[in-house]
C-alpha positions as CSV (number, residue, x, y, z in Angstrom):
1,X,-63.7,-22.1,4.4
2,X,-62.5,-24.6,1.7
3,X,-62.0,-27.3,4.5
4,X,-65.3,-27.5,5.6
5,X,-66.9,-27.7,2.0
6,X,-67.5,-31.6,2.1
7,X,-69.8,-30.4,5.5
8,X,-71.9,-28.2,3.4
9,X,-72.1,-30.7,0.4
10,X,-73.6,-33.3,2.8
11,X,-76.1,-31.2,5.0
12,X,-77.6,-29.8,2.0
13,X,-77.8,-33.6,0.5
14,X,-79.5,-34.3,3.9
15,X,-82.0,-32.0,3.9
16,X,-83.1,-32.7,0.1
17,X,-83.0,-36.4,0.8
18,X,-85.1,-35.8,4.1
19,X,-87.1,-34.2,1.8
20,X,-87.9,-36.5,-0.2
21,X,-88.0,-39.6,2.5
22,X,-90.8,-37.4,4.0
23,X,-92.6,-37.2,0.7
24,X,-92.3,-40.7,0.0
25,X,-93.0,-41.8,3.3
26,X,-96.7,-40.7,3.8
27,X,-99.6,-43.2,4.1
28,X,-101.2,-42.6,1.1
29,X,-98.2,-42.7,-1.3
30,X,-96.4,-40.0,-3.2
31,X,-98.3,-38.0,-5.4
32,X,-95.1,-35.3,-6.0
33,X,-94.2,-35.9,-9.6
34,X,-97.8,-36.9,-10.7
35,X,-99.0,-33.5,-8.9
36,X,-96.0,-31.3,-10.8
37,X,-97.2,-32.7,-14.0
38,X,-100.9,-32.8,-13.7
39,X,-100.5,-28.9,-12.4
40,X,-98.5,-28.3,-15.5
41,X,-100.3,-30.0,-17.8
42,X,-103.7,-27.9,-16.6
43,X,-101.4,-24.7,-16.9
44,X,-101.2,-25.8,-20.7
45,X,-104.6,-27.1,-21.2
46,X,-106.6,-25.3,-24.5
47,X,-109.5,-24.3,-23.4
């Protein structure tokens, strides 16, 4: 199984940069981060 480690470490680089080519490639820009934060930052929000 060891020789086949460098096959693993690349299709799992391949999906997360498909990932994020996907993301970054919609029409309307990427909102990802600024969604993650703004979520967060309502999740902390005083009330």
């Amino acid at each position: 199984m060891g020789e086949y480690d460098a096959v693993w470490v690349f299709i799992i680089s391949l999906v997360f940069v498909s990932f994020y080519i996907y993301i970054e490639a919609r029409p309307k820009g990427s909102n990802l981060f600024g969604n993650i934060s703004e979520t967060i930052s309502r999740f902390f929000r005083k009330r």
